[in-house]
C-alpha positions in Angstrom: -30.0 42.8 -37.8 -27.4 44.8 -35.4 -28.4 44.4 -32.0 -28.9 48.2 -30.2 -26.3 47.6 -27.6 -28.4 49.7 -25.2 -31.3 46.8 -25.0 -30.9 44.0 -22.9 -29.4 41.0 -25.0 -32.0 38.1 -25.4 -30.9 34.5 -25.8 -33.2 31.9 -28.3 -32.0 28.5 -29.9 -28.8 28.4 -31.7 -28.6 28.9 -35.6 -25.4 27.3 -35.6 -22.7 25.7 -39.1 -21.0 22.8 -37.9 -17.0 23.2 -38.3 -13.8 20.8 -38.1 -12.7 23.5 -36.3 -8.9 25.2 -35.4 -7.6 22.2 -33.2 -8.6 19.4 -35.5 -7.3 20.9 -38.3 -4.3 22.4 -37.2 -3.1 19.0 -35.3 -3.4 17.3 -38.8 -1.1 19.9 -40.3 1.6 19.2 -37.3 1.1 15.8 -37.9 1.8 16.0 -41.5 -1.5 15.0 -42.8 -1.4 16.3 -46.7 -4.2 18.9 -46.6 -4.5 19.2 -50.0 -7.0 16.5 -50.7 -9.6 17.9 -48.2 -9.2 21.8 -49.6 -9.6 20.2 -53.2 -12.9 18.5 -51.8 -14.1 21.4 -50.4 -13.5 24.1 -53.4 -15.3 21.3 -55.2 -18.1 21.8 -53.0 -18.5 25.5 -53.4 -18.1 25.5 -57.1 -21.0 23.7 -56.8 -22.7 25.4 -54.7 -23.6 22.9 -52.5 -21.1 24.0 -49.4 -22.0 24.7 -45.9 -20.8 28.0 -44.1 -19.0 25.8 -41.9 -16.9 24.1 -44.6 -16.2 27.9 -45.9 -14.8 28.3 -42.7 -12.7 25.1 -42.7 -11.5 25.9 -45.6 -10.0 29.2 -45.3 -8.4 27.8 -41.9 -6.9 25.1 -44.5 -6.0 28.0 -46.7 -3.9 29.5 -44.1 -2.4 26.3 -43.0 -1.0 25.6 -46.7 1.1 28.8 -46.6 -1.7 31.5 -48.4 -2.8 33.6 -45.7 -4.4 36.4 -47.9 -6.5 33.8 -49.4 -7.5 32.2 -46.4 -8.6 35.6 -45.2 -10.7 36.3 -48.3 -12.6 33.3 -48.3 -13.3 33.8 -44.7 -14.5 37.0 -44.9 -16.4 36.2 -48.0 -18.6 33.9 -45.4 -18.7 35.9 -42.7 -20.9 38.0 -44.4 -24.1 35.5 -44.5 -22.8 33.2 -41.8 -21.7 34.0 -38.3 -22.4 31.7 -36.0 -20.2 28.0 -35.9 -20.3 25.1 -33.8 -17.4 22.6 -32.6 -19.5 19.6 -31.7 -18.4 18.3 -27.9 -16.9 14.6 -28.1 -19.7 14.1 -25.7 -22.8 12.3 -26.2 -24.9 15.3 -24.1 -22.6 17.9 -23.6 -22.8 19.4 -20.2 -21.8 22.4 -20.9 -22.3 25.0 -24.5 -19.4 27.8 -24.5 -19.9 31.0 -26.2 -17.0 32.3 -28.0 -16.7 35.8 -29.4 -14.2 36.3 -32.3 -13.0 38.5 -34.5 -12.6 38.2 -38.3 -8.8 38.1 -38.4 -6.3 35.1 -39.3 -5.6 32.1 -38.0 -3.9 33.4 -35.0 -5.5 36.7 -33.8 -8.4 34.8 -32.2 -7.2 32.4 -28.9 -7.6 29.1 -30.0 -9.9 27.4 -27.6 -10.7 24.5 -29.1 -7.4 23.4 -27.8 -8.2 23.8 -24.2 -11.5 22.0 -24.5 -9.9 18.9 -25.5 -11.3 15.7 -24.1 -14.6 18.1 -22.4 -18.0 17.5 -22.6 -17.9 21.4 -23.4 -19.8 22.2 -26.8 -18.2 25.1 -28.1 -20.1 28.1 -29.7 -18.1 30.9 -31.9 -19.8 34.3 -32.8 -17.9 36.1 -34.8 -18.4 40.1 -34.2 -17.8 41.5 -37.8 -17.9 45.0 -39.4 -21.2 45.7 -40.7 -22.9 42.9 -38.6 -22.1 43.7 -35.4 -24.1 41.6 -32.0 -27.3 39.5 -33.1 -30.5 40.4 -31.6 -30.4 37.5 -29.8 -27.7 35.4 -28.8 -27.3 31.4 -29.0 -28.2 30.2 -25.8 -25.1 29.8 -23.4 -24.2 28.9 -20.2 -21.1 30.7 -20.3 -19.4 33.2 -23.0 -15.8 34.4 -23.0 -14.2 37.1 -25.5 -11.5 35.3 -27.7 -10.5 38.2 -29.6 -6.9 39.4 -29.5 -5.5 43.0 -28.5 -4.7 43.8 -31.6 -5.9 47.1 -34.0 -7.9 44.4 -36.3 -9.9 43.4 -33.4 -10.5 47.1 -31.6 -14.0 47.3 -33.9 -15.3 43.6 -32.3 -14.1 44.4 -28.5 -15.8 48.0 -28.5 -19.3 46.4 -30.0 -18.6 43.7 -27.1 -17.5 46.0 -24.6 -20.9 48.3 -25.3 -23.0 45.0 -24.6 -20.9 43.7 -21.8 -23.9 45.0 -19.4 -26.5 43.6 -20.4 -25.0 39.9 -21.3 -27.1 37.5 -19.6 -24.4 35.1 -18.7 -21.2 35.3 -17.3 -18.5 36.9 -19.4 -14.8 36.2 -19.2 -12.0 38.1 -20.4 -14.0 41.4 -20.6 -12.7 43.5 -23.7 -11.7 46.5 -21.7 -9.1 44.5 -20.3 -7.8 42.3 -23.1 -6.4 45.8 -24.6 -4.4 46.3 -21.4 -1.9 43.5 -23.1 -0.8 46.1 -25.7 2.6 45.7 -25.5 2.7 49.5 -25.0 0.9 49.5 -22.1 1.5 46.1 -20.1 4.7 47.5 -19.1 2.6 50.5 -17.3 0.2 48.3 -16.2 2.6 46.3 -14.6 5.4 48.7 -12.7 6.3 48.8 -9.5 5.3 45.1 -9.6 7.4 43.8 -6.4 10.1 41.0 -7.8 8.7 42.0 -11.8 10.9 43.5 -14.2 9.1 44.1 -17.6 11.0 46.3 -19.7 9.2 49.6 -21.1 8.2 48.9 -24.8 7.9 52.3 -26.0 6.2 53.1 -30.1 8.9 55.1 -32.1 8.3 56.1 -36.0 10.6 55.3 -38.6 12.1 59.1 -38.7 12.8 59.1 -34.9 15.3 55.9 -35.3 16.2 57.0 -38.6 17.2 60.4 -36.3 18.9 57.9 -33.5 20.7 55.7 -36.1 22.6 59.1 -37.3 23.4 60.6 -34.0 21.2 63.5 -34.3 18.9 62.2 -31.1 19.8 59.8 -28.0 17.9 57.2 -26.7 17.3 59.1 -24.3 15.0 61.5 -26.3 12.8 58.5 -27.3 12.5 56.8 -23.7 14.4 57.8 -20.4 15.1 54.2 -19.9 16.1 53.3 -23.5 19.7 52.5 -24.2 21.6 50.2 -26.1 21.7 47.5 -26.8 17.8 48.0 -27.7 15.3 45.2 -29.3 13.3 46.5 -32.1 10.3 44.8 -33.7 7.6 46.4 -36.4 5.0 47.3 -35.0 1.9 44.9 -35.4 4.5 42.2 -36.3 3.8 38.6 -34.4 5.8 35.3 -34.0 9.2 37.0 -34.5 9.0 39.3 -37.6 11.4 41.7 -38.1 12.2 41.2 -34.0 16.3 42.3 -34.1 18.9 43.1 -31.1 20.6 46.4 -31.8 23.8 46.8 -30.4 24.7 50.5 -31.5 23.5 53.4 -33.8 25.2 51.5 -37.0 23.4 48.3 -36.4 20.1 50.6 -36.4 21.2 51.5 -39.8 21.0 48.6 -41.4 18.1 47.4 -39.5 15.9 50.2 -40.8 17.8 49.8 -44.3 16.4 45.9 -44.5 12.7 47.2 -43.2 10.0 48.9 -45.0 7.8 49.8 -41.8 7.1 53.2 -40.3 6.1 52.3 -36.8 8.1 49.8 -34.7 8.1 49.2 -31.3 11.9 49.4 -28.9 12.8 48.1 -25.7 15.9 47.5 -23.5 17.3 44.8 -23.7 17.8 42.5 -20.8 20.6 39.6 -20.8 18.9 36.7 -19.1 21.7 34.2 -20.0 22.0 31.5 -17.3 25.7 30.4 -15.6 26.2 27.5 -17.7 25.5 30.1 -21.1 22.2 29.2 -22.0 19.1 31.0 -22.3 15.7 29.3 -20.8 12.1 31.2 -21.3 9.2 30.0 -20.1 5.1 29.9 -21.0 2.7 29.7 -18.3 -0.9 29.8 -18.3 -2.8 31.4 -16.0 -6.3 30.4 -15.3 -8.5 31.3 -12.8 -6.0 33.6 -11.4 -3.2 30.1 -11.0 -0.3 30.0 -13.0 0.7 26.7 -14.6 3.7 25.4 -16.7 2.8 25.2 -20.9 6.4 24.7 -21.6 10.7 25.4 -20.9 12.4 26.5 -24.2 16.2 26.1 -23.6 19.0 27.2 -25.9 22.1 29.7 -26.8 20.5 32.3 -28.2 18.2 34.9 -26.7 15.4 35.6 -29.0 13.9 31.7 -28.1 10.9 30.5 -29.2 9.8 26.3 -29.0 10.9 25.0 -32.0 14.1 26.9 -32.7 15.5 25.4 -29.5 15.3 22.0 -30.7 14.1 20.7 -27.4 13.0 17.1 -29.2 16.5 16.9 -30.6 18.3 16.9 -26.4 17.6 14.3 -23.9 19.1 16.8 -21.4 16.9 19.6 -22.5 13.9 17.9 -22.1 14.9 16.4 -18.8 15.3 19.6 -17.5 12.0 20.9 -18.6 9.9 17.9 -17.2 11.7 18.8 -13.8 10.4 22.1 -14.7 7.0 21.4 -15.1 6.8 18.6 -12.2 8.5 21.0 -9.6 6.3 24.1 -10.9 4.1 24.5 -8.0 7.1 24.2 -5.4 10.0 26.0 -7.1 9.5 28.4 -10.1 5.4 29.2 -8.7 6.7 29.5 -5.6 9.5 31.5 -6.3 7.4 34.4 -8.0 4.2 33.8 -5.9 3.7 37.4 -5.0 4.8 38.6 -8.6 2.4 36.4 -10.1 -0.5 37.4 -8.1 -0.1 40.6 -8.5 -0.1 40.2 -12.2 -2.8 38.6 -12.3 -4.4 40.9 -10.5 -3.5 44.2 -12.2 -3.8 42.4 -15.9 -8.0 41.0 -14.7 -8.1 38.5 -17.2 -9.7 35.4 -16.4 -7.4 33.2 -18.9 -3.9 34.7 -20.6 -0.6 33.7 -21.5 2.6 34.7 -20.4 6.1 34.4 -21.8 8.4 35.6 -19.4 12.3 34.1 -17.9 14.1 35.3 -14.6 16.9 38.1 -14.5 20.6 37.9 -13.2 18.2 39.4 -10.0 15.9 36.4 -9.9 13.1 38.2 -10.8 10.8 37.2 -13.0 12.0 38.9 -16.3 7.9 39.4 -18.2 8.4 39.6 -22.0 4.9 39.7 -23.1 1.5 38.8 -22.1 -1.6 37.3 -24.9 -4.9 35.5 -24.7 -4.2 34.4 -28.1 -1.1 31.6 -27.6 -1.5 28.0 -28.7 -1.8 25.9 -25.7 -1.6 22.4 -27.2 -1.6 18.7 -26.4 0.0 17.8 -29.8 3.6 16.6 -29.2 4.8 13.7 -29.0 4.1 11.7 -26.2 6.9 9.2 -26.7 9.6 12.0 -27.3 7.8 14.1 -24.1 5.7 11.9 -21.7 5.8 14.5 -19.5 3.5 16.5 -21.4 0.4 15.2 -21.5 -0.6 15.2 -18.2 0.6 18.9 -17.7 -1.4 20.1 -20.8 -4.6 18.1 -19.4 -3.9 19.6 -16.1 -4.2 22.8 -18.1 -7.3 22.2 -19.7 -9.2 20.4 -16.4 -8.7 23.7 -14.8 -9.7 26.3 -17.8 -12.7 23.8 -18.1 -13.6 24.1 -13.8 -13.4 27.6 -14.4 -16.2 27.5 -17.4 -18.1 25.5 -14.6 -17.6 27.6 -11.5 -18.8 30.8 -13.7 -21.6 29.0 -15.4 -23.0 28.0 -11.3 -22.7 31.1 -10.1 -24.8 32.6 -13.7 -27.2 30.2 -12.7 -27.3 30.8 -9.1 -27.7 34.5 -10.1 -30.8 34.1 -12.4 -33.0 31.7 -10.0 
């Protein structure tokens, strides 16, 4: 039954499926583990009817992971609709803590993956997912602490307004309030964010199909879209992630083609900003900020612009990742130091108690902001014998995302007595 949002939420023992969950699962795949055998054992399972709602789960994550996302999606769904509720079991013996996640039903990588950041805890993880039709339980899973995974994204806008409704009455402390997960719109961090002292984020504006199809023959300007548009501009499809159909346009011709190779109506365009270093090479970097402290995920170095981890090849250059462990062991005296003020104020104005941000450094020195996400993988899954400077920056990561589950879990308490 659909909790009326206007009552005061209730808390009663949890009614929890046990799950392998995101992280396990997904470090198997990046570890090459054949997946195959454990999705055959579980279709067996439910052929027979003898499958748990958890393993349903599991298995559309496996789904996803072997290349069929629609699939994935359906089975997923498909148990959403008797089954909610999921438990990660905590490494721990007792675990000291029980997390409350609230999700969304969406793929693999429209909820943030917090599993990840858990590693190694005595945290026992909790996730609700906040479906169409279902809505809030009349009583949550007891909690000492919840936090709203669900991405900005339209899939998720039906699970963050039911959230947002019962955000008042939760009777635990809440982190990363809906209202403020949509401010990472890509369409609207740039307006959240201006006049940001030592920030430059450049406006991403929304523009149909027939306006660029209008810019592409000459019959508007850029001007008419955006004041501050010009080219060269970056396009992307709007809704797209991880890349798709992301292009650098350098002229009304190369818009041509662009829009003659895409099928989409609604795209998103931006400036585009040469961040090129001296010596020719691009570097863009992730940080995580948590608690309101910014910390180093990872330095992606290469030749081309549109960077992203892997297609810089950092495993394959000694020098690369030399650089990038100086990076990360330097962080709170150079590059944190640096953009101090910037990243405060970020921080500030975005509210968020955990996010990611991609972002590099202009010819200016300021921070050059390309997008901001609760929803990025922050990992401990590479190799420690290619980077040995990893682990201990990704546990630093996670020891201070868990402190902050603990601070606002003390102060819930302190509240209640």
């Amino acid at each position: 039954m659909q909790h009326p949002v206007s009552a005061p939420l209730r808390m009663t023992a949890a009614n929890f499926a046990d799950r392998i969950g995101f992280a396990q699962l997904t470090r198997r795949a990046f570890e090459g583990v054949d997946l195959h055998p454990l999705r055959d054992q579980l279709v067996a399972r439910i052929a027979a009817g003898t499958a748990l709602a958890g393993e349903g789960l599991d298995l559309s994550l496996i789904t996803q992971l072997l290349g069929d996302k629609d699939q994935g999606l359906a089975i997923q769904s498909e148990v959403l609709n008797f089954h909610q509720l999921f438990r990660t079991p905590s490494p721990a013996p007792k675990p000291g803590l029980r997390l409350l996640a609230l999700a969304a039903d969406i793929d693999m990588g429209g909820n943030t993956p917090i599993d990840f950041l858990l590693e190694g805890s005595d945290v026992e993880l909790l996730t609700l997912y906040v479906v169409k039709g279902a809505g809030l339980p009349e009583t949550l899973p007891e909690h000492d602490v919840a936090i709203v995974v669900a991405s900005d994204s339209e899939e998720c806008r039906e699970a963050l307004a039911l959230i947002e409704k019962a955000a008042p009455n939760w009777p635990r402390p809440l982190l990363n309030r809906p209202d403020r997960i949509g401010n990472l719109d890509r369409d609207k961090l740039h307006l959240l964010l201006a006049g940001v002292p030592g920030l430059d984020i450049p406006a991403t504006i929304h523009a149909t199909r027939a306006q660029l199809s209008d810019l592409s023959r000459g019959q508007i300007a850029c001007g008419d879209i955006a004041s501050e548009l010009r080219f060269p501009l970056i396009a992307r499809p709007r809704g797209s992630h991880a890349g798709v159909g992301l292009a650098k346009l350098d002229d009304a011709a190369a818009l041509a083609s662009y829009l003659a190779e895409r099928g989409e109506q609604d795209f998103f365009v931006a400036r585009f900003v040469d961040y090129v270093n001296a010596d020719g090479l691009y570097r863009k970097y992730r940080l995580a900020m948590v608690d309101g402290r910014p910390y180093a995920c990872h330095m992606a170095i290469a030749d081309r612009w549109d960077i992203w981890y892997l297609n810089a090849y950092m495993a394959f250059s000694e020098e690369k990742r030399t650089e990038e462990a100086v990076f990360m062991r330097d962080f709170d005296t150079a590059f944190a130091a640096r953009h101090e003020r910037a990243l405060d104020e970020m921080s500030r104005r975005v509210g968020l108690d955990y996010f990611i941000v991609d972002c590099a450094e202009n010819d200016k020195g300021e921070l050059l902001v390309f997008e901001a996400d609760n929803t990025a993988v922050v990992h401990n899954m590479d190799s420690p014998d290619v980077f040995p400077y990893k682990p201990p920056q990704m546990r630093k990561i996670f020891a201070a995302f868990t402190a902050m589950l603990s601070r606002h879990a003390k102060t819930g308490r302190e509240s209640a007595a």
